[in-house]
N, C-alpha and C positions, 0 to 999 in steps of 0.2 A: 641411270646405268651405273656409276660411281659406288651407289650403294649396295647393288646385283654384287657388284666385284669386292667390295668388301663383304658382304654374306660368303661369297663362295672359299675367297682367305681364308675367314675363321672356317668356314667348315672341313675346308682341305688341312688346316693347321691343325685344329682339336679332334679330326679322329684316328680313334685309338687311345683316346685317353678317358678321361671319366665325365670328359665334359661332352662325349656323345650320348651320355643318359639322360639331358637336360635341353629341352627345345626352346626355342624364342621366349615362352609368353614367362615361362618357368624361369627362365633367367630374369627376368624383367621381374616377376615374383620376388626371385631370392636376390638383385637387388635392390629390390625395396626395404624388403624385410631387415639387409643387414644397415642401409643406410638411418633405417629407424629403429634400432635397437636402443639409445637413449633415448626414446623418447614414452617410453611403457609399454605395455602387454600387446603387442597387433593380435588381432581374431579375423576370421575369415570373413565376417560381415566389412572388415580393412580393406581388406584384399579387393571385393567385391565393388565397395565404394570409389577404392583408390583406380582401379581398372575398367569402373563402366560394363562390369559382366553380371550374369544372373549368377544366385548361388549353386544353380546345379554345372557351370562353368568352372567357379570357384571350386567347388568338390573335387568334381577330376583331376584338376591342377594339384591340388593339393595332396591330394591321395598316390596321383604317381612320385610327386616327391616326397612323399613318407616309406612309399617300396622303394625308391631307389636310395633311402638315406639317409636325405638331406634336412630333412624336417621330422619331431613327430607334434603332436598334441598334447599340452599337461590342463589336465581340470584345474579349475581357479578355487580355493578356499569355502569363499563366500558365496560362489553361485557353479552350481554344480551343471548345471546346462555350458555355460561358458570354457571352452576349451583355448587355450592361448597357443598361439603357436612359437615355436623354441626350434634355432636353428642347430643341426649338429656343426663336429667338428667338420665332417665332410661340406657341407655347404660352407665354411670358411674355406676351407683349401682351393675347394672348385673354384669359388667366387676370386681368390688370387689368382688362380692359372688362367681363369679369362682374362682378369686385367692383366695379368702378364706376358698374355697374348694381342691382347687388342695394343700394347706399346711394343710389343715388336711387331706385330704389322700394317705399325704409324707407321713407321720410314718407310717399309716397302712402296706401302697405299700413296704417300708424300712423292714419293720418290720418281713414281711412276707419271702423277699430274704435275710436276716440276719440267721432266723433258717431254711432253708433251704441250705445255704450256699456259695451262689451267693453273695459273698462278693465283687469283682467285680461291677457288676450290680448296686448295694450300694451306690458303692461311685460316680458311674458314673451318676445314678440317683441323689444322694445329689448333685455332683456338676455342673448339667445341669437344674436342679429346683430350686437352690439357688441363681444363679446372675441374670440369663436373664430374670428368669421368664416367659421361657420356656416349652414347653412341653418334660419331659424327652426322652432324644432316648436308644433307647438297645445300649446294646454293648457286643458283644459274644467272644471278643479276650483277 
């Protein structure tokens, strides 16, 4: 339930802004993609591995976030089938106004299982949104 209520924050917080152009699995995409940007070229066959999805999954994903912006495809040199995918500046901005929404509605999210006394929940929430930069998980033990 914790997590119903944090979904429904963010969604009541981000819209109206650009970050209602971008559903769950797409965020979870874009960030992947930006937290692996040192580490070389991702390709969709990435995406596909990294997410447990088919590639005609992988497509559609991919495809609305190149209409909405956020991404497109550059061909690779040496192998002309291989298209890399290259984040725009819009999927950096996006990708800060989520986190800069997901730590303003720490405290709220915090604030609210504090007086009701899910202290627990608290700290496991603070310390699963504080290093990874993660999406917090429940924890009911």
């Amino acid at each position: 339930m914790p997590n119903n209520l944090l979904k429904r924050q963010m969604a009541c917080m981000m819209a109206g802004s650009d970050v209602d152009c971008i559903m769950g699995m797409q965020s979870m995409v874009l960030h992947y993609l930006i937290q692996s940007e040192g580490q070389g070229n991702r390709f969709q066959r990435d995406i596909e591995t990294q997410f447990a999805m088919r590639c005609s999954t992988a497509t559609g994903i991919l495809q609305l976030m190149e209409q909405h912006g956020l991404l497109y495809r550059e061909q690779i040199v040496h192998d002309a089938r291989l298209k890399r995918l290259v984040l725009t500046e819009k999927a950096r901005a996006l990708n800060a106004e989520i986190h800069k929404g997901l730590e303003k509605n720490r405290g709220t999210y915090a604030g609210r299982h504090e007086r009701s006394g899910d202290s627990h929940m608290v700290c496991r929430v603070r310390q699963d949104s504080g290093e990874s930069g993660t999406i917090p998980t429940q924890d009911f033990g």
